[in-house]
ROMARPA-961318 format. One line per 2 residues: number of its first residue (from 1); for each residue x, y, z of C-alpha. Coordinates in pm, whole numbers. Each point is the difference from the previous one (the first is absolute). Layout:
NUM) X,Y,Z ~ ...;
This chain:
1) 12762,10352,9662 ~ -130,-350,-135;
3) 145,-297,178 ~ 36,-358,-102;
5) -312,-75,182 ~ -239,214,-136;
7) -308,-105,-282 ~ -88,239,-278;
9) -267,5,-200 ~ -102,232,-350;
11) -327,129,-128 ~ -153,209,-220;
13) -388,120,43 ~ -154,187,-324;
15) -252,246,52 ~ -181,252,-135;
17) 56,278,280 ~ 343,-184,104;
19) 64,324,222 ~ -349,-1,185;
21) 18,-344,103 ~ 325,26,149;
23) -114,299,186 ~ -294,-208,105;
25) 201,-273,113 ~ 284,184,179;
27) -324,203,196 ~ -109,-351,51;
29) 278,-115,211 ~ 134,354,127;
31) -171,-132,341 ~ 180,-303,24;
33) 345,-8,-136 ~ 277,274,-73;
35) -123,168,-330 ~ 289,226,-152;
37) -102,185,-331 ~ 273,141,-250;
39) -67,162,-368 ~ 78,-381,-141;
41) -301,-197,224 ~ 29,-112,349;
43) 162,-233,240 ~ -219,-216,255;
45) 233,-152,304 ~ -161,-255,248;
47) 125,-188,270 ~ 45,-300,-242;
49) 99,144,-350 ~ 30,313,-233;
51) -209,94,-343 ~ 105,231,-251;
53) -201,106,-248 ~ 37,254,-252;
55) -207,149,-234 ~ 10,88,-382;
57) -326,131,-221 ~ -248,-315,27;
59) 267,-263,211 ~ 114,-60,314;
61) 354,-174,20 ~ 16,-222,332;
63) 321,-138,196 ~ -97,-151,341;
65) 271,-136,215 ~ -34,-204,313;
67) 274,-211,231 ~ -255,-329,-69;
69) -195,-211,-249 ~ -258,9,203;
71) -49,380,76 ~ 82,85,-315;
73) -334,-206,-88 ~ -186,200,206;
75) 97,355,-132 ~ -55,-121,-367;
77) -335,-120,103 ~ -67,348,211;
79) 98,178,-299 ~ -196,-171,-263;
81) -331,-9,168 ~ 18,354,111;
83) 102,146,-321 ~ -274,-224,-210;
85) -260,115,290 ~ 75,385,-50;
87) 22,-82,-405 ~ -363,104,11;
89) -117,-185,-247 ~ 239,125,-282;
91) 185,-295,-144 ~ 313,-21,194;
93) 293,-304,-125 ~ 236,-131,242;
95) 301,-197,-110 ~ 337,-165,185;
97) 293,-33,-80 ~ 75,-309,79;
99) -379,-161,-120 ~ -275,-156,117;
101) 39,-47,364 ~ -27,-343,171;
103) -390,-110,113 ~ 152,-45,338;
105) -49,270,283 ~ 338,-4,172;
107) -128,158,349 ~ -342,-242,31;
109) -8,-216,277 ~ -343,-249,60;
111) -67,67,373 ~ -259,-221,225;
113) -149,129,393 ~ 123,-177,269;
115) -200,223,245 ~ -195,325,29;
117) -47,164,348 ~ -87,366,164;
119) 278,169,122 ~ -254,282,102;
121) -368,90,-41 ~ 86,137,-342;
123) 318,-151,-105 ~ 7,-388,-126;
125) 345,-177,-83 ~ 21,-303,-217;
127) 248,-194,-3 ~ 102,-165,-358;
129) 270,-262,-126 ~ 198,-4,-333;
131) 316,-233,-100 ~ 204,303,-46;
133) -78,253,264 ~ 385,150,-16;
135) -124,163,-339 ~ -200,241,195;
137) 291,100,204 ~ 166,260,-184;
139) -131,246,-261 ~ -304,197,141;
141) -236,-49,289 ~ -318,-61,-159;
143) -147,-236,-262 ~ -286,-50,-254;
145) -260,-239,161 ~ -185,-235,-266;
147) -291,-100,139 ~ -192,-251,-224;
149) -380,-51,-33 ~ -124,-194,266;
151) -51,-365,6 ~ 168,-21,-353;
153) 339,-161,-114 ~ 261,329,-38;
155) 118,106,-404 ~ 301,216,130;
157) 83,310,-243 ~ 293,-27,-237;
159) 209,260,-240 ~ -129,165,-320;
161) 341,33,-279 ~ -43,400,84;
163) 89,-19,356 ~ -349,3,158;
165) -140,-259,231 ~ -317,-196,-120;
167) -230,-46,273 ~ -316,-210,-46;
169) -342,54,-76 ~ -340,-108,11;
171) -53,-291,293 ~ 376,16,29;
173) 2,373,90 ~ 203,57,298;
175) -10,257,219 ~ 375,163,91;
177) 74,299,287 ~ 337,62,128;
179) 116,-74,358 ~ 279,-9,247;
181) 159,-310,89 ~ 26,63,355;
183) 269,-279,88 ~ 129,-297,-136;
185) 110,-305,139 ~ 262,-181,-207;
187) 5,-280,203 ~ -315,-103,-48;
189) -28,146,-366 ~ -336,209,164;
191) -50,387,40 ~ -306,178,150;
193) -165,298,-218 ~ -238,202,192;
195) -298,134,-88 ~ -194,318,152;
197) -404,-62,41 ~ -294,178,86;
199) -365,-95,65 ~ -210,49,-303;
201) 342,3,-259 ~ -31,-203,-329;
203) 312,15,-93 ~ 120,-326,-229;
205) 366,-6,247 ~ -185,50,348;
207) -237,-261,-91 ~ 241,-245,-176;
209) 167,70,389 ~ -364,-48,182;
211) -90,-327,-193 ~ 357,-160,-75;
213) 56,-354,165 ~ 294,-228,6;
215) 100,-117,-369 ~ -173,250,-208;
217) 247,70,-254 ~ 106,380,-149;
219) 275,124,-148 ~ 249,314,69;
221) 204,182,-295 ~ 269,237,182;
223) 178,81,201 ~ -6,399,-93;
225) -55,324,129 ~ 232,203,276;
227) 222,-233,209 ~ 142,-12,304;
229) 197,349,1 ~ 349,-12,78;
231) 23,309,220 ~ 124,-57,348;
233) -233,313,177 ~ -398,-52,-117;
235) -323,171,42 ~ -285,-234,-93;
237) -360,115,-48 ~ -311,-161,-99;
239) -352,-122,21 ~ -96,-333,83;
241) 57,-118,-363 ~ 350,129,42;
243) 39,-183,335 ~ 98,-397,-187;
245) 313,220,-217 ~ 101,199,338;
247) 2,-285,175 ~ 210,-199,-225;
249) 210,314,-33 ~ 63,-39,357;
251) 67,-374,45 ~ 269,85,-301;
253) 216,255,198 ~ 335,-48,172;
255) 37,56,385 ~ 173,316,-79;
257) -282,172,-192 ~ -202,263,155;
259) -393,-5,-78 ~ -268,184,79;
261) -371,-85,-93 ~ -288,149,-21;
263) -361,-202,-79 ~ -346,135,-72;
265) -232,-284,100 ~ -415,12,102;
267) 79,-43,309 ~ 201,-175,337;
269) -118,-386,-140 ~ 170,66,-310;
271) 370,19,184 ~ 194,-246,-122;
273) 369,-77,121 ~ 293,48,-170;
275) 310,-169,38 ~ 384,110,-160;
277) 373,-7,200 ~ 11,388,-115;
279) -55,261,274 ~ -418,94,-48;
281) -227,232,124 ~ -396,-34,-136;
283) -255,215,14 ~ -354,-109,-34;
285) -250,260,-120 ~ -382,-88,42;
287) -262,93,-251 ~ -301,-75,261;
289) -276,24,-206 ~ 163,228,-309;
291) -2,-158,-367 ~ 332,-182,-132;
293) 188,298,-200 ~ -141,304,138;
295) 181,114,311 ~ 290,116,-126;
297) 209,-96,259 ~ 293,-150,-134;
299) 59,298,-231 ~ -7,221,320;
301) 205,-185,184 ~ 220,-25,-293;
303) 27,349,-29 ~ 78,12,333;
305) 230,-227,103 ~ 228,-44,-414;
307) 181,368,35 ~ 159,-49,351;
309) 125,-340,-96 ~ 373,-92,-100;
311) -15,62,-360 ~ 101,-340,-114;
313) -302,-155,165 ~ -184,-215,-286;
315) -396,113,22 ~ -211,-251,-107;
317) -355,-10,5 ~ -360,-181,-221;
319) -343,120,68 ~ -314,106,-161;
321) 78,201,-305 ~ -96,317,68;
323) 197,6,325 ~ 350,-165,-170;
325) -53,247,-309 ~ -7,316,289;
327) 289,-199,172 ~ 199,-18,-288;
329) -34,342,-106 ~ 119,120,326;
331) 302,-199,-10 ~ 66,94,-366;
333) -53,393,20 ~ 23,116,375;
335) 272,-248,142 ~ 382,-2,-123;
337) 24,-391,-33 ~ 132,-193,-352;
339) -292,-201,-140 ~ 251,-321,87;
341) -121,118,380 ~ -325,-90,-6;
343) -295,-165,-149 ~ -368,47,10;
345) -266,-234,-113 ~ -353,-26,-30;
347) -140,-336,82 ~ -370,69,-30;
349) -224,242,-146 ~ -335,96,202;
């Protein structure tokens, strides 16, 4: 049912193979967010808006629906980028409804470091301030970070008339990963994003962590992704780059909630501890020596622990592809749980 509240938006894509690209697109995202096909097109649900799109010959009719301005942004955005990326190169047109959309990007906040510290040998926080830090609160966990060329004034994207973001190039190229927000301090308009690292890694976030010092300025475009899940009983399972969302996960839940944790990490210095008024039991599991994303042993414990638990527990739980994409096909074909009972992610890709 639509309420008062809620933002709409129209489209229309043109395309050659309308039917193929949608089929593209809805594979895209089965991952991610609830995909539900039907003889007409498909319906894409996430935790902050809807898509339906159906599909006729060589066109793709679009109605997106979302409870803000803001969010409903960021699933126009989502869906224009992805659906010109899997275009292929065959001319694809993309028109709105309601025209040209405004230059501004209504979920881009500048940010600036105020500090950058371990929190263990391979985990580095750093602490940044924004004059709207409440923004962040609601709507997802994670968040684009823009991180502009160094030692160069910032040219922050803006919005193309069909929907799609347009980032910078050349000198002004920035470089862009998503991350968690790991808490935020609205009194001081400051949060801390954490970032995993590793001796020998060149990766543009970890290094951006490694190197960033007090007043170097970046920007965020979010919130998105899962939120905080509104279950009451929780299994929560994850690698270190899971460990910022479970942790905010658990700092989020009521003293009545029941948790219980389990975290893959290298090893006994990689502990880190986690705070929430809900009842919680963690368990720490050690690679010692074993490669990120090849134990297996969150699936197996998974497998293990999910069918003797009360069946309204909420299973959540973000690793290395592979292992979410075997964790997710266990809970979808050998467990009895609705897909509104759980969700599986995969943070990183070895």
């Amino acid at each position: 049912m639509m309420h008062a509240r809620d933002f709409t938006a129209s489209g229309v894509a043109t395309h050659e193979d309308a039917g193929q690209l949608l089929e593209q697109f809805c594979e895209r995202f089965a991952e991610h967010v609830k995909v539900t096909r039907s003889a007409s097109g498909a319906r894409l649900e996430t935790v902050i808006g809807s898509a339906d799109i159906a599909v006729s010959s060589n066109r793709l009719d679009i109605k997106l629906r979302c409870p803000t301005a803001a969010m409903l942004f960021t699933i126009r955005s989502m869906v224009a980028e992805n659906l010109f990326e899997l275009s292929a190169g065959n001319a694809l047109d993309l028109n709105w409804a309601d025209g040209p959309q405004p230059s501004a990007i209504p979920n881009f906040r500048e940010i600036s470091v105020v500090d950058a510290y371990d929190v263990t040998p391979h985990m580095r926080r750093v602490v940044v301030a924004t004059d709207d830090a409440k923004h962040f609160v609601d709507g997802g966990l994670h968040a684009r970070l823009l991180i502009p060329p160094k030692d160069r004034e910032p040219v922050w994207p803006h919005t193309e008339p069909d929907g799609r973001i347009h980032w910078p190039k050349g000198d002004d190229a920035l470089t862009i990963r998503a991350y968690t927000i790991r808490s935020i301090d609205l009194g001081r308009d400051q949060m801390n994003i954490d970032f995993v690292v590793h001796d020998g890694d060149n990766v543009p976030g970890a290094t951006w962590a490694l190197t960033a010092r007090p007043g170097d300025r970046a920007g965020l475009i979010g919130p998105g992704g899962g939120g905080v899940p509104a279950a009451r009983k929780l299994i929560l399972a994850g690698d270190e780059t899971a460990l910022p969302a479970i942790a905010r996960i658990a700092a989020a839940m009521p003293v009545e909630a029941d948790l219980r944790v389990f975290l893959e990490v290298a090893d006994k210095h990689e502990e880190q501890p986690l705070t929430s008024d809900a009842s919680i039991d963690v368990t720490w599991l050690h690679r010692d020596g074993a490669t990120a994303g090849t134990t297996g042993a969150l699936e197996r414990i998974l497998r293990d622990i999910v069918p003797a638990s009360d069946p309204e527990t909420y299973v959540w739980a973000a690793c290395e592809q592979k292992e979410a994409r075997a964790i997710r096909a266990f809970m979808k074909g050998e467990t009895a749980r609705e897909q509104t009972n759980f969700s599986i992610a995969a943070y990183w890709q070895r």
